[in-house]
LONUVEX-93105 format. One record per residue (C-alpha): residue number from 1; residue in one letter; chain; x, y, z. Coordinates in nm, 3 decimals, m for minus. Example, Ala and Ser with C-alpha at 12.3 -4.5 7.8 and 13.67 -1.06 7.14 Angstrom:
BEGIN
  pos  code  unit       xx       yy       zz
    1     a     A    1.230   m0.450    0.780
    2     s     A    1.367   m0.106    0.714
//
This chain:
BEGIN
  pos  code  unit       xx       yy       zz
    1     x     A   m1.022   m0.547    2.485
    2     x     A   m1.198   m0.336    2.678
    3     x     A   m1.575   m0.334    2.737
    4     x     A   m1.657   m0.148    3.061
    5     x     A   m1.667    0.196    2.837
    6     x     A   m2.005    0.054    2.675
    7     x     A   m2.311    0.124    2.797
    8     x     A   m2.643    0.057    2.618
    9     x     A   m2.885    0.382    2.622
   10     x     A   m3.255    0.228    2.614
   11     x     A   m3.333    0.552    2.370
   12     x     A   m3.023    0.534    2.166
   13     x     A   m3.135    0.361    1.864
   14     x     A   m3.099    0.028    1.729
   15     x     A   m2.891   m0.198    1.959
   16     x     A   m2.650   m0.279    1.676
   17     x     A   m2.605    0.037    1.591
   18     x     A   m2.478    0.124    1.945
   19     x     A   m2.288   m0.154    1.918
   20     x     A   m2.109   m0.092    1.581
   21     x     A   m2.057    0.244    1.707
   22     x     A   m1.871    0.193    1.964
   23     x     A   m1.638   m0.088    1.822
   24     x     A   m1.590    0.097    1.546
   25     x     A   m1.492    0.443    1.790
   26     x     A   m1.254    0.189    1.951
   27     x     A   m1.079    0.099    1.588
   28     x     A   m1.042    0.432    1.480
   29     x     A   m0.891    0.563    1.787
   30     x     A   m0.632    0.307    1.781
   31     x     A   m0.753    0.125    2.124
   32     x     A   m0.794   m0.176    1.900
   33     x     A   m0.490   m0.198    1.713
   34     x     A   m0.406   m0.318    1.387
   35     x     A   m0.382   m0.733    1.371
   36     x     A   m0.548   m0.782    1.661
   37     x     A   m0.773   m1.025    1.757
   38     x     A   m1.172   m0.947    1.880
   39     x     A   m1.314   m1.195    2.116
   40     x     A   m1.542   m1.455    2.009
   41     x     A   m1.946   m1.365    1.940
   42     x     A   m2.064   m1.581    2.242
   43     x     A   m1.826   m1.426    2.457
   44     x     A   m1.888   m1.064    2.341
   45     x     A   m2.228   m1.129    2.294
   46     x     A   m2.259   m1.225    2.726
   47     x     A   m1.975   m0.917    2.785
   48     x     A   m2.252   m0.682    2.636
   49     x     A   m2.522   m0.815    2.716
   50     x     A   m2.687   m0.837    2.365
   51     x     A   m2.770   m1.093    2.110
   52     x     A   m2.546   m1.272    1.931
   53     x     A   m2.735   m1.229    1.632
   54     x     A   m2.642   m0.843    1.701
   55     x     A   m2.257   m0.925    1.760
   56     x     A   m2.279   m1.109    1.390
   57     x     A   m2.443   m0.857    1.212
   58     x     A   m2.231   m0.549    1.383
   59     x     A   m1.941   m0.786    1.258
   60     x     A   m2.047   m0.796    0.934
   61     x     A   m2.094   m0.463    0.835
   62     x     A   m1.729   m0.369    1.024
   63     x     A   m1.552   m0.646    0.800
   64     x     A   m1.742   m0.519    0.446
   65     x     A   m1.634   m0.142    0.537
   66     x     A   m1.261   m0.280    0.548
   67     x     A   m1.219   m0.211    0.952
   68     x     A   m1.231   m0.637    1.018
   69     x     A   m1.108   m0.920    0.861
   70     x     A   m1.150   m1.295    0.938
   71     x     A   m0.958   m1.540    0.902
   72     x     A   m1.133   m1.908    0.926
   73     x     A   m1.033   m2.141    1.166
   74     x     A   m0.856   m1.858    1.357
   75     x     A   m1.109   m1.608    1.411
   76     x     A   m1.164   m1.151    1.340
   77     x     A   m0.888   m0.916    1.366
   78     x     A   m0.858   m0.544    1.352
   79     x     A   m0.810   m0.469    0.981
   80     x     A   m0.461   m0.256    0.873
   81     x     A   m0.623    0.101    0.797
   82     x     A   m0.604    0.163    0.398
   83     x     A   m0.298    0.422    0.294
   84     x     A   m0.425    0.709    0.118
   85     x     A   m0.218    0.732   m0.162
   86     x     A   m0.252    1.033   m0.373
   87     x     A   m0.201    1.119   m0.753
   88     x     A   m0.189    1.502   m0.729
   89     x     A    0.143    1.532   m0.715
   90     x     A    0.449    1.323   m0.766
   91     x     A    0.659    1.170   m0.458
   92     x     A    0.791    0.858   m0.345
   93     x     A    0.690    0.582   m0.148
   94     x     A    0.897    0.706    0.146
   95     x     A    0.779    1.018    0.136
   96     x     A    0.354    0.932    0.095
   97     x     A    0.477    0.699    0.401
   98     x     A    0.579    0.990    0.640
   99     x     A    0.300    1.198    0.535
  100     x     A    0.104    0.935    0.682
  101     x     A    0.307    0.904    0.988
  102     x     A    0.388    0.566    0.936
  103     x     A    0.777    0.464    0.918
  104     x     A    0.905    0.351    0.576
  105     x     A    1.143    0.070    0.501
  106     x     A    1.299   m0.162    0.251
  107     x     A    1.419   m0.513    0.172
  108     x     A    1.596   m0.554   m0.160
  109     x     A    1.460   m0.898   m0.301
  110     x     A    1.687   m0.922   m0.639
  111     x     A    1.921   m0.653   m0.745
  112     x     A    2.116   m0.703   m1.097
  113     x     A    2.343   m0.468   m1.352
  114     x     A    2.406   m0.468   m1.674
  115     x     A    2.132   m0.653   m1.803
  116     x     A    2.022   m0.630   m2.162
  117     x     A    1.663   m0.463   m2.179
  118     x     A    1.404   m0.590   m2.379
  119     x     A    1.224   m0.394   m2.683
  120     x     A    0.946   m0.254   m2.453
  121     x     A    1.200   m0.122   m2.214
  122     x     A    1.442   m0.035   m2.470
  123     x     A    1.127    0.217   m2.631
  124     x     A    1.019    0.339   m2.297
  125     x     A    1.334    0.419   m2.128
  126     x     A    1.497    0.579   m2.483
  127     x     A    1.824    0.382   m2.470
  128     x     A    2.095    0.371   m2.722
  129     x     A    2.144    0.052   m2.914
  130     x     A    2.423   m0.070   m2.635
  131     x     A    2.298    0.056   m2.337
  132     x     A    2.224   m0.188   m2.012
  133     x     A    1.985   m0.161   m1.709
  134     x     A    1.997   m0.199   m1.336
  135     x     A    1.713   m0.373   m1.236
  136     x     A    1.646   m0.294   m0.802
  137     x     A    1.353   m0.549   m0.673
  138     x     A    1.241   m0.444   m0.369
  139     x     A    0.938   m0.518   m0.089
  140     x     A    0.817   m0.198    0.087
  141     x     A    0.700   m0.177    0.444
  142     x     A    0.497    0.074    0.635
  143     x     A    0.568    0.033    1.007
  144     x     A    0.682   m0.306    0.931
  145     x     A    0.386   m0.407    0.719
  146     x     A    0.412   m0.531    0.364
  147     x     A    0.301   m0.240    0.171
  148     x     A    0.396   m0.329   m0.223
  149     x     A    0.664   m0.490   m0.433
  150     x     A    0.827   m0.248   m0.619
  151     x     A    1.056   m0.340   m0.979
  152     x     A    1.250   m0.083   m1.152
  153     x     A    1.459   m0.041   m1.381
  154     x     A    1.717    0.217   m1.515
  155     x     A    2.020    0.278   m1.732
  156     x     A    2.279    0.170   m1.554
  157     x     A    2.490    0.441   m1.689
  158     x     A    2.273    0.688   m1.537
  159     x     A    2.357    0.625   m1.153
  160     x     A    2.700    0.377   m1.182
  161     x     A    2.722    0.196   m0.857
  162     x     A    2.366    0.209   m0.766
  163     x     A    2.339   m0.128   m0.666
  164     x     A    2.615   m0.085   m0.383
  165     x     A    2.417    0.219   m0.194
  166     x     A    2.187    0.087    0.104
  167     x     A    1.824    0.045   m0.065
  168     x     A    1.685   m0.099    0.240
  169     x     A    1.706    0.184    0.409
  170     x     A    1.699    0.439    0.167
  171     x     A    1.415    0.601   m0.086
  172     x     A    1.568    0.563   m0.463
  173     x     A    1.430    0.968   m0.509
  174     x     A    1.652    1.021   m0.229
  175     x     A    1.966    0.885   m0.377
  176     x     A    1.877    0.977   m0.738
  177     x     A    1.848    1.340   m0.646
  178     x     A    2.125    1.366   m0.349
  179     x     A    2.414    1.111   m0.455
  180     x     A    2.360    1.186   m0.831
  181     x     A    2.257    1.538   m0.875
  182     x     A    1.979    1.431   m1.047
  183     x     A    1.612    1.602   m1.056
  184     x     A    1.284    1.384   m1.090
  185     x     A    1.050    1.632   m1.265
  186     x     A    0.748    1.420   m1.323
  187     x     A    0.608    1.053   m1.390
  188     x     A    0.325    0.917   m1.585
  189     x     A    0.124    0.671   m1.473
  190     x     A   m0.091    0.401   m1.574
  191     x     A   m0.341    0.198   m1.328
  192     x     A   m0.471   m0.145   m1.327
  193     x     A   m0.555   m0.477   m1.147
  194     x     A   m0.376   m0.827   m1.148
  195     x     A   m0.380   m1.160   m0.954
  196     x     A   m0.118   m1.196   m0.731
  197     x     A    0.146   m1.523   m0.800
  198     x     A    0.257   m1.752   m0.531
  199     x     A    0.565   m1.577   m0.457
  200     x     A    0.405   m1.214   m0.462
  201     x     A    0.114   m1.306   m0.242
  202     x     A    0.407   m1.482    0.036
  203     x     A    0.563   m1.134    0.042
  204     x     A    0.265   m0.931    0.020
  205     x     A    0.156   m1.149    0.334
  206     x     A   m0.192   m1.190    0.114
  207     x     A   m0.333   m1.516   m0.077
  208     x     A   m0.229   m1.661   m0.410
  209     x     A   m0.460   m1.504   m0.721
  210     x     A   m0.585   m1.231   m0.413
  211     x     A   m0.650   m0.876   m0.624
  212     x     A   m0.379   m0.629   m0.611
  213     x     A   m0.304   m0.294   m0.753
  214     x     A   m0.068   m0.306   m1.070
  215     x     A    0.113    0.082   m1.142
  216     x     A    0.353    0.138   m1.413
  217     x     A    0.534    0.499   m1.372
  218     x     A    0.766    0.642   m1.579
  219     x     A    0.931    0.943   m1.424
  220     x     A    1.088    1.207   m1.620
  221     x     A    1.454    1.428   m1.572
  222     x     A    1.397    1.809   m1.628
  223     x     A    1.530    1.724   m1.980
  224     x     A    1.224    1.480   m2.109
  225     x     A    1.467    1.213   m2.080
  226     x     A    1.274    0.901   m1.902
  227     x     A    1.470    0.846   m1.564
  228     x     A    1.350    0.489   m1.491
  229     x     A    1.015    0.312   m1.482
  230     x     A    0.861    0.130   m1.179
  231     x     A    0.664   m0.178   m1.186
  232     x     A    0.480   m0.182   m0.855
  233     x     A    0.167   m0.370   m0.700
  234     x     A   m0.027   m0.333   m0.415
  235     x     A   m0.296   m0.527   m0.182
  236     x     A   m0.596   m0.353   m0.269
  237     x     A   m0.710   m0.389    0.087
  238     x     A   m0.451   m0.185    0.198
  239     x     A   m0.452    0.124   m0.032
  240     x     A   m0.707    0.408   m0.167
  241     x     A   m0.597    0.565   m0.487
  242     x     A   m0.725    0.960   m0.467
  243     x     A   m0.649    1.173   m0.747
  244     x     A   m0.826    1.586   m0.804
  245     x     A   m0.940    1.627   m1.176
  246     x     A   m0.939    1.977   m1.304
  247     x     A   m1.246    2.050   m1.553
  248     x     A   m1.137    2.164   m1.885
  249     x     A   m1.448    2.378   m1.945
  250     x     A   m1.304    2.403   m2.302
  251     x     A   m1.581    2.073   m2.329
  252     x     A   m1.896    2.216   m2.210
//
């Protein structure tokens, strides 16, 4: 880390406000990377040449905005910046990844065929009385960070041989719309908040019961017929959910 760029101006406000400007300047323009670790207080504190009490509070109000985390016993790292992950418009995980400059990948946790559905999925997929599913179970990365764990399911007579193409590597739009000829039109989606499990929070990389974002979508052929729904949660550290709302002045 380096400290020589600081410089403490005797008429430039509150000390920790220099102070949080500057390490905060350093975070966004990627001279403190993601993961890594700040020095301790006492020895930033003497580096500076201001209180620790200032190095504590700066800290503070760095970790509650998101850009620090601790970890106890261990001690502050440079927080992952949150993925902006917008609701205008409908695209996958892949793509929302790219647009963020960040490199997408996969790793396909469970992948099975043929499986009977269940009455819920049975409703909100439309199957016949004898149709199966392919269920794909996947973790998604963003430059090789755990990003969310992603379920779906779909008829498996809609793509046969689905589960022999290369998920890891490869966006499930992608191979809908290229291998299959088939067009995604739109998805609905539903928002809300569970606790991760033991196993979800060892791939997320996050603690057991820690918050994370639950999304059901249901996307849509150009023929109303529902494609295949997604089960997917998310850290909620690591995401904001933006969204534009049109006014329907037929209210006022």
């Amino acid at each position: 880390m380096d400290i020589n760029n600081f410089t403490l101006n005797k008429n430039g406000g509150p000390i920790y406000k220099q102070v949080y400007s500057w390490l905060k300047d350093l975070i966004e323009n990627g001279k403190l990377g993601p993961g890594e670790q700040l020095p301790p207080e006492t020895l930033l504190s003497s580096d500076l040449n201001v209180s620790r009490h200032t190095i504590r509070k700066v800290m503070d109000i760095l970790t509650n905005e998101g850009y620090l985390y601790r970890q106890p016993g261990k001690g502050t790292f440079v927080n992952y910046r949150k993925s902006n992950y917008k609701l205008t418009y409908l695209n996958s995980f892949s793509e929302q990844m790219k647009e963020l400059n960040k490199v997408p990948s996969a790793k396909v946790l469970e992948i099975e065929n043929n499986l009977k559905p269940s009455q819920s999925l049975k409703e909100k997929l439309n199957l016949s009385q004898f149709e199966r599913l392919t269920r794909i179970y996947r973790l998604r990365f963003a430059d090789g960070k755990p990003m969310s764990l992603e379920e779906v399911y779909l008829s498996s007579n809609l793509a046969p041989g689905l589960t022999e193409m290369d998920l890891d590597n490869n966006s499930l739009y992608t191979i809908l719309e290229n291998d299959y000829k088939l067009t995604i039109k739109h998805a609905d989606m539903k928002l809300g908040a569970v606790a991760a499990s033991n196993d979800q929070a060892e791939h997320l990389q996050v603690k057991p019961n820690s918050p994370l974002v639950f999304m059901e979508s249901l996307a849509y052929l150009t023929n109303q017929k529902p494609a295949f729904i997604t089960f997917a949660r998310y850290p909620f550290d690591r995401y904001i959910f933006t969204l534009s709302l049109p006014r329907d002045n037929g209210h006022l």
